[in-house]
C-alpha positions in Angstrom: 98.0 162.6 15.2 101.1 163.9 13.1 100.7 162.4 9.5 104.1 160.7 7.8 104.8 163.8 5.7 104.3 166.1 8.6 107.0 163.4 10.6 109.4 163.1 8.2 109.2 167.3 8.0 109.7 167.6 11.2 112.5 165.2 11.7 114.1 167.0 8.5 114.5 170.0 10.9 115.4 168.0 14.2 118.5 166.9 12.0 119.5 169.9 10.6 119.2 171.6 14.2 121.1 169.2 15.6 124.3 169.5 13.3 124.1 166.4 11.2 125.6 166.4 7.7 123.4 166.8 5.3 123.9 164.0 2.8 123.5 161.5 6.0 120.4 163.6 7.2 118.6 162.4 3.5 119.9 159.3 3.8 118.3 159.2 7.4 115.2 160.6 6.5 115.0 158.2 3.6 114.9 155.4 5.0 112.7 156.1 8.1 110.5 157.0 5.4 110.9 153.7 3.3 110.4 151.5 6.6 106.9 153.8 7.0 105.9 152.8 3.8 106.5 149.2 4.2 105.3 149.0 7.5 102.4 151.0 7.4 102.8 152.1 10.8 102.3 155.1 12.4 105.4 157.1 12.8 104.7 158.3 16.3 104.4 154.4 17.0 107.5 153.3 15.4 110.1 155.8 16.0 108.7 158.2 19.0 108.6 161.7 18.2 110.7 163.4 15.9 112.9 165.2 18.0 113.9 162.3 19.9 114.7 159.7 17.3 116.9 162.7 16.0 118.7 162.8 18.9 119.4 159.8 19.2 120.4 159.6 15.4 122.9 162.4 16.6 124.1 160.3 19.8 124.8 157.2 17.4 127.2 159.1 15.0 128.9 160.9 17.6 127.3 164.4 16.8 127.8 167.1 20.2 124.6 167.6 21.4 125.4 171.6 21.6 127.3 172.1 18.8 124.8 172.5 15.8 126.0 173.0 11.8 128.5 170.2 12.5 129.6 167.8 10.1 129.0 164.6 10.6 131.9 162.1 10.6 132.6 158.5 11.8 135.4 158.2 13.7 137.3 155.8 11.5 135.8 156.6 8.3 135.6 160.5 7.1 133.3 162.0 6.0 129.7 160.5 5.4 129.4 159.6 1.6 133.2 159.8 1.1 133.9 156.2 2.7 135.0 153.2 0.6 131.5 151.3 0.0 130.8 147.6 1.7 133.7 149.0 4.6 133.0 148.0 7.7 134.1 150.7 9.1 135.0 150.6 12.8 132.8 149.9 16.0 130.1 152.1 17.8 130.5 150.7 21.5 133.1 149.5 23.4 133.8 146.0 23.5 132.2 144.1 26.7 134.7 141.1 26.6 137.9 139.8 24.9 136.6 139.1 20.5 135.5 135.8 19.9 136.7 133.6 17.1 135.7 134.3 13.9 132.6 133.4 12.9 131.9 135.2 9.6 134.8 136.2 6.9 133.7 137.9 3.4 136.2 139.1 1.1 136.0 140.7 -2.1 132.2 140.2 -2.8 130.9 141.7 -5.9 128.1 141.0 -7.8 126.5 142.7 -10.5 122.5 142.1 -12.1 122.6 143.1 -15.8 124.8 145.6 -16.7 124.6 147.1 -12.7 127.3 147.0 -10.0 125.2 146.1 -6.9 128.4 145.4 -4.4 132.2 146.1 -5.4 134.2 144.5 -3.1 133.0 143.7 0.2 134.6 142.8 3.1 133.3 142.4 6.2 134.6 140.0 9.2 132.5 139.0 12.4 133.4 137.6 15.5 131.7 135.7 18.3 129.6 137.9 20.5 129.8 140.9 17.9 126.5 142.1 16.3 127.4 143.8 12.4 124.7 146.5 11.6 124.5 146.8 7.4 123.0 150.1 6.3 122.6 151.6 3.1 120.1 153.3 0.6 117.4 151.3 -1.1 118.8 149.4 -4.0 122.3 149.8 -2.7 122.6 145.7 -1.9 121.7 145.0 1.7 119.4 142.0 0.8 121.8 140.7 -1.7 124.8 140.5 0.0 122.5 139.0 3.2 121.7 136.3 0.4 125.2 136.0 -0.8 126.5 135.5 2.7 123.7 132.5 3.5 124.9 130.8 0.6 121.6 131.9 -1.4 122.8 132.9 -4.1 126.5 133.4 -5.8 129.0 136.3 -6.0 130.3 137.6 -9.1 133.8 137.5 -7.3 135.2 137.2 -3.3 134.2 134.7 -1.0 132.2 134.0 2.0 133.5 131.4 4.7 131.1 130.4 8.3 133.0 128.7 10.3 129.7 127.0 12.6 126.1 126.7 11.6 124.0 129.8 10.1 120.6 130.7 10.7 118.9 133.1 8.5 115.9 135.7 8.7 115.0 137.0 5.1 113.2 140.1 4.7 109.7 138.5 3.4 108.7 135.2 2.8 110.3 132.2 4.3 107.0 130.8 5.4 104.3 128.4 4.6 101.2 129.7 4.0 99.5 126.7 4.6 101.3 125.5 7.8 100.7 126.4 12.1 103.7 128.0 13.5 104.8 125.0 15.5 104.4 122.4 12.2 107.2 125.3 11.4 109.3 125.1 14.5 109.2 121.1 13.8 110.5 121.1 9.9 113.4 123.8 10.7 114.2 121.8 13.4 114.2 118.6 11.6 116.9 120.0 9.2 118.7 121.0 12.1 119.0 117.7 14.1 116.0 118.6 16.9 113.7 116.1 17.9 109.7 117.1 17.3 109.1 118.2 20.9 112.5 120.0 21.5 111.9 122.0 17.9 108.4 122.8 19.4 109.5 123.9 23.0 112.7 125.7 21.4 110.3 127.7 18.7 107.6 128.7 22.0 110.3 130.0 24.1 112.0 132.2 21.6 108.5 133.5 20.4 107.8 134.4 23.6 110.9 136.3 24.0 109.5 138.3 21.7 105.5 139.2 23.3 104.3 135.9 20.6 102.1 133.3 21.9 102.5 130.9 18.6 100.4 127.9 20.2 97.0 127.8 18.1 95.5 126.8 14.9 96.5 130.0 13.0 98.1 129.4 9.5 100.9 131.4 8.5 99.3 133.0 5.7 96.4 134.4 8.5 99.2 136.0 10.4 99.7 139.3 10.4 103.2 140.9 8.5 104.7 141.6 11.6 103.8 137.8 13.2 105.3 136.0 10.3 108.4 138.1 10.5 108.5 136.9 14.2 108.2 133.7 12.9 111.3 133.7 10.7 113.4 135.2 13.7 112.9 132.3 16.1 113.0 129.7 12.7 116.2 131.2 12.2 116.9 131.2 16.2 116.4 127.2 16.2 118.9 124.6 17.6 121.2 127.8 18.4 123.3 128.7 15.4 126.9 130.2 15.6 125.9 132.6 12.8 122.8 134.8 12.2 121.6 136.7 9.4 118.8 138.7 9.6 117.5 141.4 6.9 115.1 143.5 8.5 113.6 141.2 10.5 111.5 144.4 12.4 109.3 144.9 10.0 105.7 145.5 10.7 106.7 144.9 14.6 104.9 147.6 16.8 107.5 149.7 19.0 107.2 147.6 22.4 108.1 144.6 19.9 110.7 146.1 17.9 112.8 147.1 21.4 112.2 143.4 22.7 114.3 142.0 19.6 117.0 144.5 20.3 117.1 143.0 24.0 116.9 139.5 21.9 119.9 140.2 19.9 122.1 141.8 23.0 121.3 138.3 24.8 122.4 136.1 21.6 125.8 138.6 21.2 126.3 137.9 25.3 125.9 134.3 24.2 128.6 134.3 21.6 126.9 134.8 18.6 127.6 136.4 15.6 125.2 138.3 14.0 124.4 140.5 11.0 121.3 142.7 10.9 120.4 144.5 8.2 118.6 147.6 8.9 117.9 151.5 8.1 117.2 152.5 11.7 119.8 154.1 13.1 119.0 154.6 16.5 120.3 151.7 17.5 123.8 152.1 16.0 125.2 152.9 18.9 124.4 149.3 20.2 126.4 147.2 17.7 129.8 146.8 17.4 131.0 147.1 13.6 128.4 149.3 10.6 129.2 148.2 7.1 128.0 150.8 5.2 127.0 149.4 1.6 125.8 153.4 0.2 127.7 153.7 -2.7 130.4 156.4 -3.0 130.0 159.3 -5.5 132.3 157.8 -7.3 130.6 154.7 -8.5 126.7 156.7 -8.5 128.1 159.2 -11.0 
């Protein structure tokens, strides 16, 4: 079976055959090899084989299948690198229906740790039924400005309005170690108005949306990485919020799992739901509707 290295090697070359820029073919490489890392997973099992999650890299930024040594290029935001940082900049899929109200507004958000810029002036708007992809290098704020938006912790400068309730998915943690997933279901739901058996029913249904059988005596801290982070999507999924933030909330899921949250979050955007999703997978960008991309600009790196 083909090691990381050898997969990561391999896709190097399925990018560059293909045409893509090279700055967004590290960048893309990168990160598929940062969610290996942290998954642990086998490559083949996360992403398929090389060649194929290039081409669909390829297909997602609008990169002609027979016309290789092109640069990439998004359609409303030049060349890759080049782009204002934390733009959203413009949408990957037609539109299904008529925008919803807005759900999500962010305006201006900096923040800086230290002496460190870690975002410069964010904006990023969401509407009902519209699913916002952020992407960016490690370090370049994805987590932060997730936390920022959920009211977790405080910008430097801008502001963040939800107009409806927010759930929210964090990266790691989030859980009890000490509790059963549906002495979960029923303290979420508790803060969020639901009776005992409706939080319990509510928290079943969505884990079973998702290949999860929570029923059982299993703690959270005997559950594997990729069953607690199921367990902080459908905590974050309880009594229907307007709003959801998720950062990452794939990790450690096995492929069959990780395309049965995709279908999850197509279903909540049907429903009206805005959502954010942190993530540095970009097959699926073709499947969302706005990308704020959060690398910084030469500019700021130098």
């Amino acid at each position: 079976m083909m090691n990381h290295d050898g997969w990561l090697h391999a896709l190097t070359g399925e990018l560059h055959r293909r045409g893509l820029d090279p700055e967004l073919s590290r960048h893309v490489v990168a990160e598929a090899a940062t969610h290996l890392r942290d998954s642990g997973e086998a490559p083949l099992r996360v992403f398929g084989p090389p060649e194929t999650y290039a081409a669909a890299v390829a297909e997602s930024v609008g990169v002609p299948r027979p016309q290789p040594a092109t640069a990439w290029s998004h359609p409303s935001a030049g060349a890759a690198g080049t782009a204002a940082p934390g733009r959203a900049h413009g949408t990957a899929r037609p539109r299904q229906h008529p925008p919803g109200p807005v759900r999500l507004d962010v305006r201006g958000i900096s923040k800086r740790y230290r002496r460190r810029p870690v975002l410069t002036g964010v904006d990023l708007t969401v509407r009902a039924g519209e699913i916002a992809a952020v992407v960016g290098a490690n370090g370049a704020g994805k987590s932060t400005f997730l936390r920022i938006c959920a009211g977790l912790i405080s910008p430097d400068q801008g502001q963040v309005r939800v107009h409806g309730t927010l759930g929210y998915c964090p990266q790691s943690g989030g859980t009890n170690d000490y509790l059963y997933p549906d002495e979960h279901f029923v303290l979420v739901g508790a803060g969020r108005g639901l009776p005992r058996a409706t939080a319990r029913a509510a928290g079943r249904e969505h884990a079973a949306a998702l290949d999860w059988d929570p029923a059982g005596r299993t703690q959270a801290r005997q559950l594997s990485g990729g069953t607690r982070q199921k367990l902080n999507l459908v905590m974050a999924s309880l009594g229907e919020p307007d709003v959801l933030l998720l950062d990452e909330p794939y990790q450690g899921f096995d492929r069959g799992t990780y395309l049965d949250f995709w279908q999850q979050l197509w279903q909540w955007r049907s429903a009206g739901k805005a959502i954010v999703v942190v993530t540095h997978l970009l097959n699926q960008l073709d499947r969302v509707d706005n990308v704020l991309d959060l690398t910084p600009t030469r500019e700021m790196s130098a």
